[in-house]
C-alpha positions as CSV (number, residue, x, y, z in Angstrom):
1,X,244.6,111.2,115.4
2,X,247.7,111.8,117.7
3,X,250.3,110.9,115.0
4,X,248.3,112.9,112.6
5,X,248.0,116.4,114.2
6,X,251.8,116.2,115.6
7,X,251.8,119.1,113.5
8,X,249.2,121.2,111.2
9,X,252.0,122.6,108.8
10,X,253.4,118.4,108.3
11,X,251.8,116.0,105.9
12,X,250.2,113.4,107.4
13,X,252.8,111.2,109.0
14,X,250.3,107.9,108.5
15,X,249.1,106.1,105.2
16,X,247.4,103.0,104.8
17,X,249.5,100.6,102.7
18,X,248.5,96.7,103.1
19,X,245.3,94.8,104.1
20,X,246.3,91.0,105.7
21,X,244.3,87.9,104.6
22,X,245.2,84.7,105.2
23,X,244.5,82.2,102.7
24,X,244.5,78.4,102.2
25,X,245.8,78.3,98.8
26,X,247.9,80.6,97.7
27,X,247.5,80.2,94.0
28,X,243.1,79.7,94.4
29,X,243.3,83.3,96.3
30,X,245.9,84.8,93.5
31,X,243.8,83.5,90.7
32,X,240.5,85.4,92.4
33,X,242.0,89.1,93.2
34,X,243.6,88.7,89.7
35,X,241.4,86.9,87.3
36,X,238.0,87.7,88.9
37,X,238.8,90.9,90.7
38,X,240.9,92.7,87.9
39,X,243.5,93.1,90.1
40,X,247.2,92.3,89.5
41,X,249.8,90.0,91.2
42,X,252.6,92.8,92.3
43,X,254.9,90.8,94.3
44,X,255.7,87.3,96.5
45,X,257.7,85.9,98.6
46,X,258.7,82.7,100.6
47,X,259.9,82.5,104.1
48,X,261.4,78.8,104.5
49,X,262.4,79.0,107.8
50,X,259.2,80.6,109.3
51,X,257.5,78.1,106.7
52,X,254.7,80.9,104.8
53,X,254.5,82.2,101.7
54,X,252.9,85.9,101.0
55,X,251.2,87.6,97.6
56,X,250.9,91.1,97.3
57,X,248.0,91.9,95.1
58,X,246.6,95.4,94.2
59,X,245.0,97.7,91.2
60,X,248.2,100.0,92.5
61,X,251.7,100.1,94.3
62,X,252.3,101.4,97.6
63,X,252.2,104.2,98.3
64,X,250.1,105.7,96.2
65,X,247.5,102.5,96.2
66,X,247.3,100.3,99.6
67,X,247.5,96.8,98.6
68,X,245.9,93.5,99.9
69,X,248.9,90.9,101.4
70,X,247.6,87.0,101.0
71,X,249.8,85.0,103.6
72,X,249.9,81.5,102.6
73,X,251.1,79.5,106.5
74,X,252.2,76.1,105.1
75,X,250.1,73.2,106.3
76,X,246.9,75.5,107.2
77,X,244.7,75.1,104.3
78,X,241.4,76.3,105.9
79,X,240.8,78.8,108.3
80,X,237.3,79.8,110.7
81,X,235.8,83.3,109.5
82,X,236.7,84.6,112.7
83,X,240.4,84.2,112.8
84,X,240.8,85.1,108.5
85,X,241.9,88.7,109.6
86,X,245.1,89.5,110.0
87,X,245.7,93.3,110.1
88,X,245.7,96.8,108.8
89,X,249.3,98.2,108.2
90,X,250.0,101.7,108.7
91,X,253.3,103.7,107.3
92,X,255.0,105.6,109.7
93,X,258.3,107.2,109.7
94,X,260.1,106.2,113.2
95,X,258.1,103.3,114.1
96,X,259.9,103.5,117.8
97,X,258.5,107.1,118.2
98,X,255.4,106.3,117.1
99,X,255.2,102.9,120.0
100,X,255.8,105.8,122.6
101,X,253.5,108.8,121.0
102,X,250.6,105.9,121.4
103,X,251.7,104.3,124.5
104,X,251.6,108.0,126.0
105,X,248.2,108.2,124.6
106,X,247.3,105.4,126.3
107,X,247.2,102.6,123.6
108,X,247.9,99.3,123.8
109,X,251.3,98.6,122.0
110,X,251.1,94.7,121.9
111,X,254.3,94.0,119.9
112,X,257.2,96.9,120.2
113,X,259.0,98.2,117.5
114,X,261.7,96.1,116.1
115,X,262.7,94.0,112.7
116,X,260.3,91.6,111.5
117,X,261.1,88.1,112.0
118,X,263.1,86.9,108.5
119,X,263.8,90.2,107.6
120,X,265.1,93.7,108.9
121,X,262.0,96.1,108.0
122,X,261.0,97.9,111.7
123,X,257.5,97.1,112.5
124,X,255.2,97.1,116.1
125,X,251.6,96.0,116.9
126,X,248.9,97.9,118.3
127,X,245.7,96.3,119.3
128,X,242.4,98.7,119.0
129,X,240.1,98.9,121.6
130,X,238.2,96.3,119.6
131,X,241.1,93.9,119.7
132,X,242.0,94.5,115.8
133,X,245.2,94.1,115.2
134,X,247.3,97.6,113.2
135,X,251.2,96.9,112.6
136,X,253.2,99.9,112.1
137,X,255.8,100.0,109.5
138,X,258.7,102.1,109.5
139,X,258.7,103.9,105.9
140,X,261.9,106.9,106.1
């Protein structure tokens, strides 16, 4: 609610854009959201070095539809319930700012802001009070 009253004449400076899921098999989780879901396959990539794979899937695009991100971690083909989840991403426009706003606030910033590893998008970590995990992602 802090980063979304910063100011009442603003649009909201938050937006949800990607659910987190990991998955065992990549192409048994894309063939599901898509073939038995109705959903469609908007993007993938592969990270060699840091050894996953990732499928976007969605009935939209961000922004104007938040998405669901199936991370493939090469080797790991089954996973207990309780560790499937992965996290809720949140757009924000100055991902530092936003580590200090909720750190003021007294929230638990668990990763600060920076480039994700592979890549140069900004992103940071905060853990709920519940110990879900929301990553922030700089969006100008």
């Amino acid at each position: 609610m802090l980063l979304q009253t910063l100011s009442t004449t603003q649009a909201p400076t938050m937006r949800l854009l990607h659910t987190m899921l990991r998955v065992g098999n990549l192409q048994r989780s894309i063939n599901f959201y898509t073939q038995i879901l109705g959903m469609r396959l908007i993007r993938t990539s592969e990270n060699p070095e840091y050894k996953y794979s990732l499928a976007f899937v969605g009935y939209g695009t961000n922004p104007e539809h938040a998405e669901i991100e199936l991370t493939y971690n090469w080797g790991v083909e089954t996973y207990e319930m309780g560790n499937a989840y992965g996290h809720i991403a949140l757009g924000v426009p100055d991902a530092y700012a936003a580590c200090e706003a909720i750190k003021a606030a007294g929230g638990n910033v668990t990763r600060e802001a920076g480039p994700v590893k592979g890549g140069s998008t900004v992103i940071a970590f905060v853990t709920d009070p519940d110990g879900y995990k929301m990553e922030l992602i700089q969006r100008l």
